[in-house]
BATORNU-581753 format. One record per residue: residue number from 0; residue in three letters; x, y, z of N, C-alpha, C in turn; chain. Coordinates in steps of 0.05 Angstrom, whole numbers, m for minus. Each point is the difference from the previous one (the first is absolute). Layout:
BEGIN
     k     r     n_xx     n_yy     n_zz    ca_xx    ca_yy    ca_zz     c_xx     c_yy     c_zz   c
   NUM   ALA        X        Y        Z        X        Y        Z        X        Y        Z   A
...
REM end
This chain:
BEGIN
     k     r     n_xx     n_yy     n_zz    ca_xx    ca_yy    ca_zz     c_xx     c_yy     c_zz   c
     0   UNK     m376    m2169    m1026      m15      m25       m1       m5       m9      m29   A
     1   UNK        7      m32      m11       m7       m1      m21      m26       m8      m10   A
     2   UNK       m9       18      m18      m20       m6       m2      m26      m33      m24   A
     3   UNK      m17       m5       16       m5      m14       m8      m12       m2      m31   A
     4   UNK       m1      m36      m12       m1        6      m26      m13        6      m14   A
     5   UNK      m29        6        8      m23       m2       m8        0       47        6   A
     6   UNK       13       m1       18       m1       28       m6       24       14      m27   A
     7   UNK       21      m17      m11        8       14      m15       m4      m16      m38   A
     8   UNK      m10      m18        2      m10      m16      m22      m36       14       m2   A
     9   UNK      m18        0      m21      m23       m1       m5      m10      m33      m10   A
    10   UNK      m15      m21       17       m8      m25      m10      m32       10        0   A
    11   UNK       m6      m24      m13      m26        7      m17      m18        7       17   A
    12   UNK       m7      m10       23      m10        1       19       m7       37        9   A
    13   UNK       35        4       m3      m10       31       10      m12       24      m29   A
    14   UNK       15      m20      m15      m18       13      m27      m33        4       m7   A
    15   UNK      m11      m25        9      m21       m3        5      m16       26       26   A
    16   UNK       15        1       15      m14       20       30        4       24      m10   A
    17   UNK       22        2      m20       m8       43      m12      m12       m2      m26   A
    18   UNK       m1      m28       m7      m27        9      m24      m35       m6        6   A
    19   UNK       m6       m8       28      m17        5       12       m4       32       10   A
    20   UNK       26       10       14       m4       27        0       m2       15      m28   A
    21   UNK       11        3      m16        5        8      m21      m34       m1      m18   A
    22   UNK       m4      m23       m2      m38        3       m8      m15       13       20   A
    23   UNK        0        2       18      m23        3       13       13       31        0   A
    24   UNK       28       16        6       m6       24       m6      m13        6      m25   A
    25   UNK       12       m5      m23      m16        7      m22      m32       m1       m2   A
    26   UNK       m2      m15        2      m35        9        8      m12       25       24   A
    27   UNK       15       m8       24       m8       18       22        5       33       m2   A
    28   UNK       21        8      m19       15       17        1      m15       12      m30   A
    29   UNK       m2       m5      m18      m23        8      m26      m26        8        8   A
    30   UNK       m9      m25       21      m31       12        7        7       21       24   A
    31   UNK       24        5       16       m4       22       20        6       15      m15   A
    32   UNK       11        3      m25        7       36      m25      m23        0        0   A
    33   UNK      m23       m8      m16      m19       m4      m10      m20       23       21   A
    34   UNK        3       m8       28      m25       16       14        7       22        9   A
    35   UNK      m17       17       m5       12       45        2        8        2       32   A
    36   UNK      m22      m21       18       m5        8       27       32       m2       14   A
    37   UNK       19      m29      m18       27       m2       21       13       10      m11   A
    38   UNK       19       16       13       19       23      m11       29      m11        6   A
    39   UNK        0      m18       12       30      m13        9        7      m24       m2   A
    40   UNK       19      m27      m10        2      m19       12       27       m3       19   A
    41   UNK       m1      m12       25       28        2       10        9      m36       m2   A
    42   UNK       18       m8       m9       16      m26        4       25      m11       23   A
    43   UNK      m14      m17        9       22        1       19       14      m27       m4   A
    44   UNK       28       m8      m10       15      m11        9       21      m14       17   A
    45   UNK      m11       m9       23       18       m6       29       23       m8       m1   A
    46   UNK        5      m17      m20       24      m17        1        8       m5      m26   A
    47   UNK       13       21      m14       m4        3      m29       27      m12       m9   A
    48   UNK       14       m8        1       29      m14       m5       13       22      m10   A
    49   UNK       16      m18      m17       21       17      m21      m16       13      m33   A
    50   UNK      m29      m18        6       m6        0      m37       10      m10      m15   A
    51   UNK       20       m8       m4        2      m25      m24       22      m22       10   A
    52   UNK       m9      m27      m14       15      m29       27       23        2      m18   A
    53   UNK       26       m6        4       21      m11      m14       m4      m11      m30   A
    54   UNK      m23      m31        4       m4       m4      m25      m18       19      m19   A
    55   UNK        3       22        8      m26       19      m15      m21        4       m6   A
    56   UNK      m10      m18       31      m36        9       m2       m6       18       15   A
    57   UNK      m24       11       m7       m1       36        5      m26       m5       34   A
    58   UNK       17        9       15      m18        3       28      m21       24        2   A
    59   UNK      m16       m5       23      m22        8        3       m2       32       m5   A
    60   UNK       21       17        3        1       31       m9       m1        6      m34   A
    61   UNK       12      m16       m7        8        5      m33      m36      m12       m6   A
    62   UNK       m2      m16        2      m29      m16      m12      m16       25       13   A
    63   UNK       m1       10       22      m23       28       12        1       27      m21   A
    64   UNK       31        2      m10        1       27      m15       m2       m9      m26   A
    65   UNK       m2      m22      m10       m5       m9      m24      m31        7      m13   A
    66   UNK       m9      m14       25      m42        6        4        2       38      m10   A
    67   UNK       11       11       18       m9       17        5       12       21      m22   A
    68   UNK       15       m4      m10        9       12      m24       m7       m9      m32   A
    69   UNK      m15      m26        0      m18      m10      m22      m31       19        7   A
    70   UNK       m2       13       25      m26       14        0        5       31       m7   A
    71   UNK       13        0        7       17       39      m11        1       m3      m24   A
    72   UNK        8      m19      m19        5        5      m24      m22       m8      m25   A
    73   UNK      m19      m15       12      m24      m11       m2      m19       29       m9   A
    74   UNK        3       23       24      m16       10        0       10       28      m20   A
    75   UNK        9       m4      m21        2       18      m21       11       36       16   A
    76   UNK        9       m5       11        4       36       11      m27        6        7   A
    77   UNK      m23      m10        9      m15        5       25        8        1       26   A
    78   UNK       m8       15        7        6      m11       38       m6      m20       18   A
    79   UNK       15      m12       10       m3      m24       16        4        2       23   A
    80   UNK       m7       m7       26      m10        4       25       39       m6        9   A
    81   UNK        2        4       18       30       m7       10       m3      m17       12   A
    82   UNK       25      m26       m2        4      m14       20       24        6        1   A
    83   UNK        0       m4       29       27       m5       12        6      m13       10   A
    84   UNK       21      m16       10       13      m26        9       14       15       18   A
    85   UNK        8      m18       11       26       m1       24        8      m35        4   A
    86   UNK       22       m3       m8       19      m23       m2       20        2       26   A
    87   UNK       m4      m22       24       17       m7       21       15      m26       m3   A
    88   UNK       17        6       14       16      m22        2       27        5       24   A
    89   UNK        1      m10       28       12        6       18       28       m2      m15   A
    90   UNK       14      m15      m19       22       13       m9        2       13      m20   A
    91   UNK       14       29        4        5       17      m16       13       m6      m30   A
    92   UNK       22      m19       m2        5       m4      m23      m12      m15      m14   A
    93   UNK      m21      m11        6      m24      m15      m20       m8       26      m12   A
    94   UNK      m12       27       25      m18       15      m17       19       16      m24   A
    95   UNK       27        6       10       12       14      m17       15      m17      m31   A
    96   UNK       m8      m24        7        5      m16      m35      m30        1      m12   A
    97   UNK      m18        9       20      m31       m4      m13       m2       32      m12   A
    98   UNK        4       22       12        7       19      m13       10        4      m23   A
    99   UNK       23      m19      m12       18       15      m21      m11      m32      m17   A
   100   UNK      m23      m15        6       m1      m19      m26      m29       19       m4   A
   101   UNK       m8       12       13      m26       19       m1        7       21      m17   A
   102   UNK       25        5        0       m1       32      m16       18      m14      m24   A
   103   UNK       14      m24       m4       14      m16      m17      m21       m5      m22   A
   104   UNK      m17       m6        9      m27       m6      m21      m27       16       m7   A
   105   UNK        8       31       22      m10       21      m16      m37      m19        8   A
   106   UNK       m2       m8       32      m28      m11       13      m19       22        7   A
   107   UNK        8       19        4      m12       24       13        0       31       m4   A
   108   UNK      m23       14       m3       10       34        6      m17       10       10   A
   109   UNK       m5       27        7        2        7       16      m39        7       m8   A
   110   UNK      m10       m1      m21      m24       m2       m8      m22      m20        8   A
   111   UNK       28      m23       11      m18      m24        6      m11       m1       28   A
   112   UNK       11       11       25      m15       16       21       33      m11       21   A
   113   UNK        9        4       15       15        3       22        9      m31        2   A
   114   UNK       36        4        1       10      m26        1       27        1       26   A
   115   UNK       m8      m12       15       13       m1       27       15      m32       13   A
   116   UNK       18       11        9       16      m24       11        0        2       23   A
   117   UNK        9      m20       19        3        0       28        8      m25       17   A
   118   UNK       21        1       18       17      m16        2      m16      m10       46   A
   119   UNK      m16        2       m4      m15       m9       27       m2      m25       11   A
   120   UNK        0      m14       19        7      m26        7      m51       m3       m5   A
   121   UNK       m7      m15       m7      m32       m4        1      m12        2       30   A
   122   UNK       12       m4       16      m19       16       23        8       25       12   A
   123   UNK       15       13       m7       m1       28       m1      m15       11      m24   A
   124   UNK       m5       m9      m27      m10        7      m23      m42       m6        4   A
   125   UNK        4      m16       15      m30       m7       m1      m18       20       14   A
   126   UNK       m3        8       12       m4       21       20        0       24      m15   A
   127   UNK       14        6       m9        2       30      m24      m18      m12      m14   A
   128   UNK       m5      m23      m14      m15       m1      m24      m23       m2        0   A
   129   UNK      m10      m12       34      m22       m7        2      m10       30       13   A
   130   UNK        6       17       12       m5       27       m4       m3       25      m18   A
   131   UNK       20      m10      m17      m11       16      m40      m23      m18       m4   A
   132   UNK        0      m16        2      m24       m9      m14      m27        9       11   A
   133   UNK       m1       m4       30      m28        6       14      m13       30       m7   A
   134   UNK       30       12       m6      m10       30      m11      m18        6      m31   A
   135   UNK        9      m22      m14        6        9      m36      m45        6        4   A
   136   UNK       m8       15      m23      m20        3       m4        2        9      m35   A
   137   UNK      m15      m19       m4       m7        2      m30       24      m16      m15   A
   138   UNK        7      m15        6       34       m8        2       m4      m28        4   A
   139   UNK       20      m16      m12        5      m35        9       18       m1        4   A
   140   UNK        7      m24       10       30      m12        6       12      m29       m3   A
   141   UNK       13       m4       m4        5      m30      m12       18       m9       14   A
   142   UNK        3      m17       12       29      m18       23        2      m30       m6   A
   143   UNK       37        3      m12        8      m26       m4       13       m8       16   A
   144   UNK        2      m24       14        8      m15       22       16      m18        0   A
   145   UNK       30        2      m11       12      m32      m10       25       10       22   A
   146   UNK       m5      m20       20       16        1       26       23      m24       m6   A
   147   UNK       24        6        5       19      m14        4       m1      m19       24   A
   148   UNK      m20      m24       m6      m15       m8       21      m23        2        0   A
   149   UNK       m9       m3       38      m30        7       11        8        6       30   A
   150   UNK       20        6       11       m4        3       21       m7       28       10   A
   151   UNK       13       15      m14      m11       40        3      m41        5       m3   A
   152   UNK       m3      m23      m21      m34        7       m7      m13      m13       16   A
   153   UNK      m19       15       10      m29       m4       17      m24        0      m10   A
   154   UNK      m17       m6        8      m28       m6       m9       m6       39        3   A
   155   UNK        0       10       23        1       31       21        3       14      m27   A
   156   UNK       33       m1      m12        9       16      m31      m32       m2      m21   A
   157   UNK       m5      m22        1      m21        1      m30      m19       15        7   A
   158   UNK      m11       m8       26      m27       12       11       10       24        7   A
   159   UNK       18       14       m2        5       29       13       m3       13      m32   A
   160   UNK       18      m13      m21        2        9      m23      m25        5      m17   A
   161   UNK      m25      m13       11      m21       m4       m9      m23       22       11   A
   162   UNK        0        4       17      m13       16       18      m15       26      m14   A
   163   UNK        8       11       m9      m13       27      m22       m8       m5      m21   A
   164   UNK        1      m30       m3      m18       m8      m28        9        6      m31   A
   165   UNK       23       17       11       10       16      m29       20      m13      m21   A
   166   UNK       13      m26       22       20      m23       m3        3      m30      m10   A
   167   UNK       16        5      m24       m5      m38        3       24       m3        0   A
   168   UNK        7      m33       10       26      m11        2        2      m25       m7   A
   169   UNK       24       m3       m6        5      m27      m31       29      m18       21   A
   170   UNK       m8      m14       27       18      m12       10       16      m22        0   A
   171   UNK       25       m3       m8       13      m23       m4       14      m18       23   A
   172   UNK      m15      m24        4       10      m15       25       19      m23      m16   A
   173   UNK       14      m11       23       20      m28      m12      m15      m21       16   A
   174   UNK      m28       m8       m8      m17      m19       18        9      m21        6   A
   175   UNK       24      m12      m26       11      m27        4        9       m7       29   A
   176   UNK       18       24       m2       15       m4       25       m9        3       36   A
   177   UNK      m16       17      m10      m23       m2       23      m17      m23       15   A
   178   UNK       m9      m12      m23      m14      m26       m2       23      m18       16   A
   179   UNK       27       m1       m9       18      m11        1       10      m10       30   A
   180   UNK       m2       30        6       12        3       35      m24       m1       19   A
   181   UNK      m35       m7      m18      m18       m1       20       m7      m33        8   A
   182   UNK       14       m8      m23        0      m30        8       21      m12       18   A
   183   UNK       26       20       m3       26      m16        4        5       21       41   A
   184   UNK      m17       15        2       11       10       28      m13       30       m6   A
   185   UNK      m12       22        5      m15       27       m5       28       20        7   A
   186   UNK       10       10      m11       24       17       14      m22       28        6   A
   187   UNK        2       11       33       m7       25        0      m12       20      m28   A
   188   UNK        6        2      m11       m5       19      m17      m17        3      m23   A
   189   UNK       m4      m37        0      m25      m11      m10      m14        0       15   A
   190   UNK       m2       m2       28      m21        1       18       m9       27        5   A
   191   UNK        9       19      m10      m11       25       10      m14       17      m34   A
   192   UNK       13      m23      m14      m19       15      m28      m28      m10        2   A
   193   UNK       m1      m35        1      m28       m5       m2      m14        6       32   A
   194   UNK        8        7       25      m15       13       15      m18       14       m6   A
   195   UNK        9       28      m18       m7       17       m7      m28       m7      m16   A
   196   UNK       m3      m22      m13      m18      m12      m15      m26      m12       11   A
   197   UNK       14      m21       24      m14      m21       13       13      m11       26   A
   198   UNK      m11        1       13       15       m7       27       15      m29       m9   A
   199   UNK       24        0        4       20      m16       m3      m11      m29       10   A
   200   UNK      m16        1       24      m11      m28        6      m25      m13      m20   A
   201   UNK       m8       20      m14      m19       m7      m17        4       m8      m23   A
   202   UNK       21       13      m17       12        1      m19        4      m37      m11   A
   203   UNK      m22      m11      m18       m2      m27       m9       37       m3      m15   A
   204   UNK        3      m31        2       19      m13       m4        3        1      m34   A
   205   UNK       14        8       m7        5       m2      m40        8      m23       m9   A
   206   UNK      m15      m17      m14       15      m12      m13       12       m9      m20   A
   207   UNK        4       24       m9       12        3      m29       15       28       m1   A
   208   UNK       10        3      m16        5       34       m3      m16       14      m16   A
   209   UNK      m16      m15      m21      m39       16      m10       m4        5       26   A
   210   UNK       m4      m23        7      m20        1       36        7       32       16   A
   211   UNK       18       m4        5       18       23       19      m12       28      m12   A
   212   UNK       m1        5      m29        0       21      m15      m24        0      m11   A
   213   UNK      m26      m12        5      m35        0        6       m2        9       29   A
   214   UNK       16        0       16       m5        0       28       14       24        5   A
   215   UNK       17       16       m8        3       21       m3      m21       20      m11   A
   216   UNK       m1       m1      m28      m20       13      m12      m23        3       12   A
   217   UNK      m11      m22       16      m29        6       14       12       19       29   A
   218   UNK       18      m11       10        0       16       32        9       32       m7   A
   219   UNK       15        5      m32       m4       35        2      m23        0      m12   A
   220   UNK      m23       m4      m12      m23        3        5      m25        1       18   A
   221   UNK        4      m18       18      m15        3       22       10       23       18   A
   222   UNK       32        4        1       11       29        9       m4       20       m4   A
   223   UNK      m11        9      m25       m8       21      m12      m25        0        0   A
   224   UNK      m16      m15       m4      m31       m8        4      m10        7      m35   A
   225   UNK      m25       10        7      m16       m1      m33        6       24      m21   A
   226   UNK       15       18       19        0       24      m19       18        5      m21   A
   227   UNK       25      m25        3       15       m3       m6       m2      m24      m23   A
   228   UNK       20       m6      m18        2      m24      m20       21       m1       m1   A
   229   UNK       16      m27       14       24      m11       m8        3      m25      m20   A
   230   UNK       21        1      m15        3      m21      m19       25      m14        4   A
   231   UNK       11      m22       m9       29      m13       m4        5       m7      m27   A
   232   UNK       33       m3      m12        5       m6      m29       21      m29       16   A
   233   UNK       m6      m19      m10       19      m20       13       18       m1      m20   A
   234   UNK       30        1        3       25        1      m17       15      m33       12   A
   235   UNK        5      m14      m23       21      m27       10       20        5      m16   A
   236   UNK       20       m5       18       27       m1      m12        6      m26       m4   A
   237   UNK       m1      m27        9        9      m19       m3      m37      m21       20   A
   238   UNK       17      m22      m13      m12      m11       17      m17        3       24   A
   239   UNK      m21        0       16      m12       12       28       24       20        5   A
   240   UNK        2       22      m16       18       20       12      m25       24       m5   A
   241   UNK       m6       11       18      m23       22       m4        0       29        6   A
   242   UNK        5       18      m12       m6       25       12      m28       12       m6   A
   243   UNK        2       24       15      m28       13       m6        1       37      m10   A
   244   UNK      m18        6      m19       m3       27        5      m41        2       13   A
   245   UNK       13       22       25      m33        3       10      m13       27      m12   A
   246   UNK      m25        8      m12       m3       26       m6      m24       m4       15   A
   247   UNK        0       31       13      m21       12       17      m10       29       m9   A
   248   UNK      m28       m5       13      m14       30      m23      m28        7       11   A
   249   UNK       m4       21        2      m31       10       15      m13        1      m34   A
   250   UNK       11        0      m11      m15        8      m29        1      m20      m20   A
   251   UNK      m29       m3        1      m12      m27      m12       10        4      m34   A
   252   UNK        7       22      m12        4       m1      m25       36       m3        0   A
   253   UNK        8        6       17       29      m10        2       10      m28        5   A
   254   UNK      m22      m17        6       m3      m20        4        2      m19      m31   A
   255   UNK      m26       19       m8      m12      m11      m25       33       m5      m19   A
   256   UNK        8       32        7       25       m3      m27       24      m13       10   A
   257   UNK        5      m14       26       24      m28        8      m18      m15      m19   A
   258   UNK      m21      m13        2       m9      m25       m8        5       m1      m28   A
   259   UNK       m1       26       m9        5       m5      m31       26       m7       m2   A
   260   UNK       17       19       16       26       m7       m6       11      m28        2   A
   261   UNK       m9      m11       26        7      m33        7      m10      m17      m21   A
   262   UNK      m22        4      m13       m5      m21      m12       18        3      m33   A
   263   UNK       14       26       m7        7        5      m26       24      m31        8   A
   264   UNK       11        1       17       23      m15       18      m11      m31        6   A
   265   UNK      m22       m3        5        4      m22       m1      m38      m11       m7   A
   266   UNK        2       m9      m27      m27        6      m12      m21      m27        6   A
   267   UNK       11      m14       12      m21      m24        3       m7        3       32   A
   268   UNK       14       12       18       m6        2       26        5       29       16   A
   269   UNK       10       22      m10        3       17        9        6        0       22   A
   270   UNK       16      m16       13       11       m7       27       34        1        5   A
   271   UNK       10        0      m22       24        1        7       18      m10      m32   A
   272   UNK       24       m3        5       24       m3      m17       18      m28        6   A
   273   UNK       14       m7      m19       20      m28        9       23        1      m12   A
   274   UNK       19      m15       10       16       m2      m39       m9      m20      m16   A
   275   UNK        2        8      m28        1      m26      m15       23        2      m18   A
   276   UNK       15      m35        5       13        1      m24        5        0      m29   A
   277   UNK       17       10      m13       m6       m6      m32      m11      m31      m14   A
   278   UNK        8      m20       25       m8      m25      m11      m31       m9        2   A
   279   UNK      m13       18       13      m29        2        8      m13       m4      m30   A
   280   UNK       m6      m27       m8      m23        5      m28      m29       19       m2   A
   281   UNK       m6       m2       26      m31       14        1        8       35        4   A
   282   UNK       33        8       m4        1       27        9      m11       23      m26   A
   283   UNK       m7      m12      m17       m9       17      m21      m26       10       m4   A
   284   UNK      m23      m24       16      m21      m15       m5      m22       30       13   A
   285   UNK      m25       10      m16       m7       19        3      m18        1       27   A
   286   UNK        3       12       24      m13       m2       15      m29       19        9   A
   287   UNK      m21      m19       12      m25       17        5       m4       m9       25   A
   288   UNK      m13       30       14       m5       m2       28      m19      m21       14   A
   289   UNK        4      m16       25      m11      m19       11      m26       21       10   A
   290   UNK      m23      m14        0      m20       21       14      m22      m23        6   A
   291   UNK       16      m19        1      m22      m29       11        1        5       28   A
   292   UNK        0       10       20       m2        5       31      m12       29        0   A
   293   UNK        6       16      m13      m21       34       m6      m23      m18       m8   A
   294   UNK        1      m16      m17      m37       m6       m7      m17       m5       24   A
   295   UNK       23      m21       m1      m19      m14       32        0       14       13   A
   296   UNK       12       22       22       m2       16       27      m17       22      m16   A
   297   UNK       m3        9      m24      m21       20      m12      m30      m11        6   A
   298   UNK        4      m26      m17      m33      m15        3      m10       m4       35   A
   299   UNK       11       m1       19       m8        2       22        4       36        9   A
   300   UNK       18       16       m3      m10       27        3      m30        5      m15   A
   301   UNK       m5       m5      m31      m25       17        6      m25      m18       m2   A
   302   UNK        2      m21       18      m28      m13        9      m16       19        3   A
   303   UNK        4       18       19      m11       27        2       m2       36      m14   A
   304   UNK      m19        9       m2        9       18      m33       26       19       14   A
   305   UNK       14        3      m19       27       20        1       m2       16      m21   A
   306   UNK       19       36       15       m3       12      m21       24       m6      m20   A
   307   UNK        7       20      m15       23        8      m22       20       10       15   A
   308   UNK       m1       12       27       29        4        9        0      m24       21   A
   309   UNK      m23      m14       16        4      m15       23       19      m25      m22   A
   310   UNK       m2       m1      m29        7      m18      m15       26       m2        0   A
   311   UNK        9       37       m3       28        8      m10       17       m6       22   A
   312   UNK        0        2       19        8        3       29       m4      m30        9   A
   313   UNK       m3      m16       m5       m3      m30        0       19      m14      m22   A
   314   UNK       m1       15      m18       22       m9      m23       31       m1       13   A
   315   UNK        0       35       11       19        8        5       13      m17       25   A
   316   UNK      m18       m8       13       14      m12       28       m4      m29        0   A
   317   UNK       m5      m13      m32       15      m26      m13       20       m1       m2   A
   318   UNK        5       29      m13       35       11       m6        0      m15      m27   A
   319   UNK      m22        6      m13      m16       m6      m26        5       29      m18   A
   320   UNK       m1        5      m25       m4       24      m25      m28       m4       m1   A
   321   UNK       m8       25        3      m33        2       m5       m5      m21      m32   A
   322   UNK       12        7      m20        4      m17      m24       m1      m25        3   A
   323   UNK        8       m3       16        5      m33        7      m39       m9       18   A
   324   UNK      m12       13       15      m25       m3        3      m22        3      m22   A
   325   UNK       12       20       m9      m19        6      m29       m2      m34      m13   A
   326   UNK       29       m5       m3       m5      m20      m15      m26      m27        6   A
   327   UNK        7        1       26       m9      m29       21      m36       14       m7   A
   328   UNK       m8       23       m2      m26        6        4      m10      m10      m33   A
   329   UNK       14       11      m14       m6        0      m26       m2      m28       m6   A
   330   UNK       13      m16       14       m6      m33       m6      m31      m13       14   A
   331   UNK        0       14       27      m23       m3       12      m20       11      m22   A
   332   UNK       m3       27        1      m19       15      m14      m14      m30      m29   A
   333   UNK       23       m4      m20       m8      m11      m20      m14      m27       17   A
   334   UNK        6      m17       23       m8      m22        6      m34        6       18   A
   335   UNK      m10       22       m8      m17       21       17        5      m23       23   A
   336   UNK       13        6       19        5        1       34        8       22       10   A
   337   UNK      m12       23      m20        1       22       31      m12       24      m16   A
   338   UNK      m15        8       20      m28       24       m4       19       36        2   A
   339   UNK       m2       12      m12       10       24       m7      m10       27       m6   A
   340   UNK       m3       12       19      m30       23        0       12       21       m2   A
   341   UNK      m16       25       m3       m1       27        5        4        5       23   A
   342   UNK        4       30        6      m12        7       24      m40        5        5   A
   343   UNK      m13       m2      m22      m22        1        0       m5      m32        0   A
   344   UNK        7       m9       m5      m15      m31        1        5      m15      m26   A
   345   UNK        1       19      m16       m8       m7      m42       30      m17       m5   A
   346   UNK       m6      m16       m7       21      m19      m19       25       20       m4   A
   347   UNK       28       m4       12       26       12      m18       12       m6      m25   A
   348   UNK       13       12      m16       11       m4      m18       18      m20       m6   A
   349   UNK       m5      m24      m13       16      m25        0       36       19        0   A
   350   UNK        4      m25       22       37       10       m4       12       29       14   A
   351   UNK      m18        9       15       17       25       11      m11        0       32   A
   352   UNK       28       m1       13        2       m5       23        4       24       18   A
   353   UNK       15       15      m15       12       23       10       24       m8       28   A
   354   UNK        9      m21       m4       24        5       21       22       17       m6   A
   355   UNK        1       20        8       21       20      m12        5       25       23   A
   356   UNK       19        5       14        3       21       20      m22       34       m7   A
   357   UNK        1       m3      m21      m13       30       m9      m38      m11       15   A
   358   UNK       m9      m17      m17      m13      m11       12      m12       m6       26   A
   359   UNK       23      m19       20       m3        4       22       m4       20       12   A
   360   UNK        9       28       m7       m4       19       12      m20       20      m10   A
   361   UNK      m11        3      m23      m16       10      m12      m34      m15        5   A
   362   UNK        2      m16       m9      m34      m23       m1       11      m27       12   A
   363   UNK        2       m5       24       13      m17       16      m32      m25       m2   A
   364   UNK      m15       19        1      m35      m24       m6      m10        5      m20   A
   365   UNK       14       m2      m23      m12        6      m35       m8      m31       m1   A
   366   UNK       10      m22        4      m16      m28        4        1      m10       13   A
   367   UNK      m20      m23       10       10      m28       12       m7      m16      m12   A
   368   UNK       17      m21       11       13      m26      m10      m10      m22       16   A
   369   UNK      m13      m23       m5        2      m28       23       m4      m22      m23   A
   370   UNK       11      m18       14       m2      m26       m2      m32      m10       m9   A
   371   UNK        1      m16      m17      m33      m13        0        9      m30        4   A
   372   UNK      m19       m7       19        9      m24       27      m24      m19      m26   A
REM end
């Protein structure tokens, strides 16, 4: 079968979706060395290609051992916790050119923690994985999701993969096309993904492909319910051409470190990516984050007093950088419209909010915060 073009070319688009993965490991993967308690990370790659496209951009395995070998070498001949990967891909001669551009460029050894291949069709593979995982203790696991397609992925896969809490997953949908065939006729197989979400009769009309891919994002949320935090990175290739990456996560500080990553990507909205062309005059032009809609949905959150994490955790599910609230307070603060206490009552320290995960979990009521009406 020949294969298609977008699988043997790298366009910007897909450049963009492994340097979303690519940040957000680096952060996730420093702060899991960092803590004594996890002793393991496992990586899972479902659908790992060949690793590098024709035109020579480097796929989602090479950018994983890249992370993870800038942290081995980082750490001066200290010890570093093992990760291990496992790279799939139902055909074998993808994995075996991903092998020899792996040992071609000298990506891996054997210091760096366990490096595995495997040639499994994804629903025979899912099932094994979602079983290592339910086991791991003291241990994480990481699952990347870039389906040749969407018809193999289920809502069932995320929420199964999620289940032990120990898991996050970084899923790549082709929403365009989805959107595409929900307007133009539902083929089966779209009907049995968003089932899984929302009963198909309920399931509101899109009209847009944003639309489609807000309406996504909320129904695996409501699927998963509160314990959970899902996010989206909206990618355009052209014109209303839209894909999505979805990240899901029981762990509010894994959360924290997508947001950083999305917004390094796209700094005025942290919502997503486009192309622009070279002819673009404003493509140089220095950009700062929009936080005119965080003001406003903040100023009605704390009509009522809030703490320092009810704050953080409100930021976070703006899909806001705590930095980015700091700022909006610090404008309030100087305009005194908003009261800022202790936990005793006594006046706080101009300027410190404490939105910060250490924080949240440490002195979650070191202040509150409200509005003065």
């Amino acid at each position: 079968m020949a294969l298609k073009d977008s699988q043997t070319k790298m366009y910007d688009h897909s450049e963009v979706k492994v340097r979303l993965l690519k940040l957000y490991l680096e952060r996730y993967l420093n702060i899991m060395n960092s803590l004594s308690y996890i002793k393991a990370i496992h990586l899972f790659d479902m659908f790992c290609g060949e690793g590098v496209y024709y035109n020579g951009g480097k796929g989602s395995p090479l950018q994983i051992l890249e992370v993870i070998k800038s942290i081995h070498e980082k750490s001066n001949g200290n010890k570093t916790m093992p990760i291990n990967c496992l790279f799939n891909d139902i055909e074998k001669w993808k994995t075996d050119k991903l092998q020899n551009e792996i040992a071609s460029k000298a990506l891996h050894n054997k210091e760096m923690g366990k490096l595995e291949f495997s040639n499994e069709d994804y629903k025979n593979l899912l099932p094994n994985t979602v079983q290592f995982i339910n086991k791991l203790k003291n241990e994480k696991a990481f699952v990347f999701i870039d389906p040749y397609g969407y018809k193999e992925i289920r809502m069932s896969d995320i929420r199964n993969l999620l289940t032990s809490k120990s898991s996050e997953v970084l899923l790549f949908l082709p929403t365009q096309f989805m959107f595409r065939f929900e307007e133009k006729g539902t083929p089966e197989s779209l009907k049995e993904f968003i089932s899984e979400i929302v009963p198909k009769d309920q399931w509101p009309k899109s009209e847009t492909g944003i639309d489609f891919i807000e309406k996504l994002n909320d129904g695996f949320q409501n699927a998963l319910g509160d314990d959970f935090f899902v996010d989206s990175f909206v990618i355009t290739r052209d014109k209303n051409q839209f894909f999505c990456l979805f990240y899901f996560t029981s762990h509010i500080y894994g959360f924290d470190r997508m947001q950083d990553a999305k917004w390094e990507i796209d700094e005025e909205e942290g919502r997503g990516w486009q192309y622009e062309d070279d002819t673009n005059l404003f493509g140089g032009v220095a950009k700062t984050p929009n936080t005119f809609i965080l003001e406003r949905k903040l100023k009605e959150f704390l009509v009522n007093p809030k703490t320092n994490s009810d704050v953080y955790k409100f930021t976070l599910h703006q899909r806001h950088k705590p930095s980015h609230t700091n700022q909006v307070l610090l404008k309030l603060q100087a305009e005194k419209k908003i009261e800022v206490v202790n936990k005793d009552g006594s006046t706080a320290r101009k300027s410190s909010f404490y939105l910060n995960y250490k924080a949240h979990k440490e002195t979650p009521d070191k202040i509150q915060m409200k509005i003065i009406i």
